[in-house]
KEKE-3310 file (N, C-alpha, C; in steps of 0.2 Angstrom, whole numbers, plus 5000, padded with zeros to 4 digits):
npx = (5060:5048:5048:5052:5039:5029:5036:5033:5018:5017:5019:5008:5000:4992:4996:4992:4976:4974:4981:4977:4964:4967:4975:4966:4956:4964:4965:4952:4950:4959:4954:4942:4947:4951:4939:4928:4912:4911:4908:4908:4907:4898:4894:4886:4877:4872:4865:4857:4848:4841:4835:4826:4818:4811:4805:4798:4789:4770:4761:4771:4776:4779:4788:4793:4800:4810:4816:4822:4829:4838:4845:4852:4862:4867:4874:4883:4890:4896:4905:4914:4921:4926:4934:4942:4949:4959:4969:4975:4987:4998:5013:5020:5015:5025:5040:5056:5063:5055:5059:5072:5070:5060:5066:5078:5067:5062:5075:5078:5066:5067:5076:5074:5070:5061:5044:5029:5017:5026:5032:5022:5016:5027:5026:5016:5016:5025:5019:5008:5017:5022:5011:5007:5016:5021:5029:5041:5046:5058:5057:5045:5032:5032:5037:5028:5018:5024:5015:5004:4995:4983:4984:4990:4989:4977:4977:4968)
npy = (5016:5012:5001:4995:4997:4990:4975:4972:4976:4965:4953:4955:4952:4959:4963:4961:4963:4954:4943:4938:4932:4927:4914:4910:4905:4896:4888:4884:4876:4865:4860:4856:4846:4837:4834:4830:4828:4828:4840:4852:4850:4855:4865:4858:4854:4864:4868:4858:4859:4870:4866:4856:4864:4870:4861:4854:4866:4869:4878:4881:4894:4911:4920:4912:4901:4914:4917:4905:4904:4916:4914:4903:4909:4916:4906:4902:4913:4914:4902:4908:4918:4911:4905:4912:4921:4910:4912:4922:4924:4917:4922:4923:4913:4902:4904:4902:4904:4909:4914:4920:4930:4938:4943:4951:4959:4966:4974:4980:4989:4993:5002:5013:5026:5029:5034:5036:5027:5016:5013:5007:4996:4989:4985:4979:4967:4962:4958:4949:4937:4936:4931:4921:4909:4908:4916:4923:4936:4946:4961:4966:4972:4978:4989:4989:4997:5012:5016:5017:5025:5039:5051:5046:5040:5027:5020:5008)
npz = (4994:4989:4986:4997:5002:4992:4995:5009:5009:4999:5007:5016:5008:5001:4989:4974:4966:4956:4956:4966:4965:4956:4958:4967:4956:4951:4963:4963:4952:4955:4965:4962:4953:4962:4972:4964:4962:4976:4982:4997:5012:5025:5013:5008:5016:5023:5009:5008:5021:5018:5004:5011:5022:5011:5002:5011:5015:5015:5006:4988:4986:4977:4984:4994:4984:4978:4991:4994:4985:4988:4999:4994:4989:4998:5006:4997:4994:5008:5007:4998:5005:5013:5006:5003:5012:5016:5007:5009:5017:5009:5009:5020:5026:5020:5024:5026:5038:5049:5062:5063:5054:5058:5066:5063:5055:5065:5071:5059:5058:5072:5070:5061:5051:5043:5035:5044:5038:5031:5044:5051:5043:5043:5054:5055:5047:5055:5066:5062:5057:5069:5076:5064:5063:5078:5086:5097:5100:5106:5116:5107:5109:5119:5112:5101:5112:5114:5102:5104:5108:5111:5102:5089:5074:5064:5075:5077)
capx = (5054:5042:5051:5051:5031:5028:5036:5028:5012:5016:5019:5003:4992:4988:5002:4989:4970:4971:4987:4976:4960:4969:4976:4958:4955:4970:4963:4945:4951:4963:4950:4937:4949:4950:4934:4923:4907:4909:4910:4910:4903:4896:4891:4879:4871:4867:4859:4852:4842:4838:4831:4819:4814:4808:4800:4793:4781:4765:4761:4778:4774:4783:4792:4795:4805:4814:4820:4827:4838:4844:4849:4857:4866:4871:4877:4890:4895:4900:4910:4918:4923:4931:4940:4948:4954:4963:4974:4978:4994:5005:5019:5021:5017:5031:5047:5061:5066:5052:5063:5079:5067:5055:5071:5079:5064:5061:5080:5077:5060:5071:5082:5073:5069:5056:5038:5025:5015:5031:5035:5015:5017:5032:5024:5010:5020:5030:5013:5005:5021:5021:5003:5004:5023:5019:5035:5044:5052:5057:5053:5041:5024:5035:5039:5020:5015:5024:5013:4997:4994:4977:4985:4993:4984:4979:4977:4965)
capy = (5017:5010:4994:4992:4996:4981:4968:4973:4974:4956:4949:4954:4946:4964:4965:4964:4958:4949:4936:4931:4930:4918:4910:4908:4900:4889:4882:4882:4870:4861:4857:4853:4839:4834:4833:4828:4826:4827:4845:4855:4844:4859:4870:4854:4854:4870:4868:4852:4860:4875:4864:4853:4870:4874:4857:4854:4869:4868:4879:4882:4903:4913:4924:4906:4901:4921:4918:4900:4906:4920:4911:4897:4913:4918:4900:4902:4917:4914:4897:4910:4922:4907:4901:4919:4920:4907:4912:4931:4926:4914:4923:4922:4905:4898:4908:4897:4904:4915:4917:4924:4933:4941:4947:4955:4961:4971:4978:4988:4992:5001:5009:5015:5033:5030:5037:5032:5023:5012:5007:5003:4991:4986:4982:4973:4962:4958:4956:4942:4934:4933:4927:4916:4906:4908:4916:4923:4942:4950:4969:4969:4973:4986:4994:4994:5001:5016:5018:5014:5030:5040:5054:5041:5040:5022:5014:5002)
capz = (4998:4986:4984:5004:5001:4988:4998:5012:5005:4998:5013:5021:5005:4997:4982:4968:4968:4952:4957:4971:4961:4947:4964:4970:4951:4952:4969:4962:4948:4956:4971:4957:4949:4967:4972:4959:4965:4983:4987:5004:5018:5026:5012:5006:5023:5022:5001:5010:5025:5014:4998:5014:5021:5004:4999:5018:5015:5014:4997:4984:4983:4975:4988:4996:4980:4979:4999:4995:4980:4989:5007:4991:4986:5003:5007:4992:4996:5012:5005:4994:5009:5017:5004:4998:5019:5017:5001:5009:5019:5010:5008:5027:5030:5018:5026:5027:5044:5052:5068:5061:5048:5063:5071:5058:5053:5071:5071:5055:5061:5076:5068:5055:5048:5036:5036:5048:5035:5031:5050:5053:5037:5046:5063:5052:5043:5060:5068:5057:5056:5076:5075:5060:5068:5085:5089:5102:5098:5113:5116:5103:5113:5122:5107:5101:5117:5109:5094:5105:5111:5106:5095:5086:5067:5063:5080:5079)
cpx = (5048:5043:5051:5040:5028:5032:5033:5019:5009:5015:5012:4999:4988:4992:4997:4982:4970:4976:4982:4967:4963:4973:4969:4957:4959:4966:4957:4946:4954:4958:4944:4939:4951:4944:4928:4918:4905:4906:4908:4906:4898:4890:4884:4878:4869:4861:4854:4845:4840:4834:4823:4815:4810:4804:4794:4787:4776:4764:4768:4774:4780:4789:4795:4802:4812:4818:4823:4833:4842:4848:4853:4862:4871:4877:4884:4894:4898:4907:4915:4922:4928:4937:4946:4952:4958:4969:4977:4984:4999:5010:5022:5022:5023:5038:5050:5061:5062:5056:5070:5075:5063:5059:5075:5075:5062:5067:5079:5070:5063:5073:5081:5069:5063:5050:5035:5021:5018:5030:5027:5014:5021:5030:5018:5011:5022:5025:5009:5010:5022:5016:5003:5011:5021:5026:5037:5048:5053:5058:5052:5033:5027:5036:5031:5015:5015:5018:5005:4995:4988:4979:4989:4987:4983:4979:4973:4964)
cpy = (5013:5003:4992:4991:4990:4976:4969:4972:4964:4952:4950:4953:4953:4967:4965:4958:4952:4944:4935:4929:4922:4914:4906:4903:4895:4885:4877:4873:4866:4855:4853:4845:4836:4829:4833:4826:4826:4834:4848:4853:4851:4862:4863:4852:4857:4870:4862:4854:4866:4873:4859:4858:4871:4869:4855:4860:4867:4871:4884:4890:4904:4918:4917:4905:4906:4918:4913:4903:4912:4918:4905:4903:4915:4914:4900:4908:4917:4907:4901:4915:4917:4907:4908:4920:4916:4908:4919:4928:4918:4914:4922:4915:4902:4902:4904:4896:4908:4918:4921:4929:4939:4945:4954:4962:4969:4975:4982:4992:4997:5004:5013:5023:5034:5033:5032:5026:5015:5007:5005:4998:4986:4981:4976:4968:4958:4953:4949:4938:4930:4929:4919:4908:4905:4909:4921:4930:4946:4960:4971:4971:4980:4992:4995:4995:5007:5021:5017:5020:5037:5047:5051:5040:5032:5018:5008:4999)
cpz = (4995:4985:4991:5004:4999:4992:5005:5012:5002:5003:5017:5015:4999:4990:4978:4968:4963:4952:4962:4969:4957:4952:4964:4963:4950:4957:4967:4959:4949:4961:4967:4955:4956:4970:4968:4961:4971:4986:4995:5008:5023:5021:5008:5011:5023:5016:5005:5012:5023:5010:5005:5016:5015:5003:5006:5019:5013:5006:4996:4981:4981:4978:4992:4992:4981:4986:4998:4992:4984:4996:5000:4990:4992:5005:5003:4993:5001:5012:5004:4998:5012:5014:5002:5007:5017:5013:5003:5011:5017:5010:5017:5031:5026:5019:5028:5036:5047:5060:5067:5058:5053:5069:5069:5055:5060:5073:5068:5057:5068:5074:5062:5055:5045:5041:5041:5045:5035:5039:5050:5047:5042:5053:5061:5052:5048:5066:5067:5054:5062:5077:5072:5062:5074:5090:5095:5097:5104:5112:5111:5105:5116:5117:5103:5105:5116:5107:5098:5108:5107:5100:5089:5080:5064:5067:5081:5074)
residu = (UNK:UNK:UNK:UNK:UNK:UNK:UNK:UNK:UNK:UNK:UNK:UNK:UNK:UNK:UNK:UNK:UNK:UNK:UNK:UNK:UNK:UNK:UNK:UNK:UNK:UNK:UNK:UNK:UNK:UNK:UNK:UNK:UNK:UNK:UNK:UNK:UNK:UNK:UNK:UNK:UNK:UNK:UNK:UNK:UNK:UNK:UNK:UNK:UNK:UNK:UNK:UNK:UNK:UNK:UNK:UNK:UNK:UNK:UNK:UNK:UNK:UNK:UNK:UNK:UNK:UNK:UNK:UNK:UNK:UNK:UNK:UNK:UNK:UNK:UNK:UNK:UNK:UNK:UNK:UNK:UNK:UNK:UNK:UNK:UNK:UNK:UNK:UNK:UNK:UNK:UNK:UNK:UNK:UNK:UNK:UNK:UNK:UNK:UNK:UNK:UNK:UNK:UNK:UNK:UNK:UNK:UNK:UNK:UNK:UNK:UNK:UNK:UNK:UNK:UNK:UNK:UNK:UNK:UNK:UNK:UNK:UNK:UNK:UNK:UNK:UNK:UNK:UNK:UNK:UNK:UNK:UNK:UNK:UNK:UNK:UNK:UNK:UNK:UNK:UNK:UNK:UNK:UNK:UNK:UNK:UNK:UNK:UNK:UNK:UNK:UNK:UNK:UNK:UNK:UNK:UNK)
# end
């Protein structure tokens, strides 16, 4: 059970925060020795039309100042928000065969016994595998019609 738990978990990007943190650091510095000097075509539009606001005022106050730094701050953190999306699902994207894998995967998910917890992982996993492939599983929508019912714990 707990070993169906951790690959599960894996697969949908939530196995352990600190492998996708030193992820996110691997990318930083790989991206860095890429681009040296150019960075994020966006996020220096934004530091751009942020630092002219700043300099196009009339007088350089100090609550002026404080609101730039914190919209530069915000600018970065939203950089950072993107770039951690991108790194949650890739055990998902690299699956040899996601159609044989997405089939299989909704067999045991019928026939199976475990806790609720379990199969709602299960329907996750098969969920964002459907999404992320663009595939085709038939009576899988029928089957979480099911589960979609208001005393159902976890429905939305």
């Amino acid at each position: 059970v707990k070993i169906v738990m951790l690959t599960l978990k894996f697969f949908l990007g939530k196995y352990a925060k600190v492998s996708v943190e030193e992820a996110q650091a691997a990318e930083a510095e790989e991206e860095e020795g890429e681009n040296k000097g150019k960075g994020d075509k966006k996020v220096g539009q934004d530091r751009r039309k942020t630092m002219y606001t700043f300099k196009k005022a009339a007088k350089k106050t100090a609550a002026r100042k404080a609101k730039m730094y914190k919209s530069l701050k915000n600018i970065e953190k939203d950089r950072n928000k993107e770039a951690t999306y991108n790194t949650i699902f890739p055990a998902i994207e690299v699956i040899n065969d996601p159609q044989t894998f997405a089939e299989r995967l909704f067999t045991v998910l019928q026939k199976s016994h475990e806790r609720f917890e379990i199969r709602l992982l299960m329907m996750h996993v098969l969920a964002k595998l459907i999404s992320c492939h663009e595939l085709i599983v038939m009576n899988f929508y029928p089957y979480l019609e099911r589960y979609m019912e208001p005393y159902h714990r976890d429905v939305t």
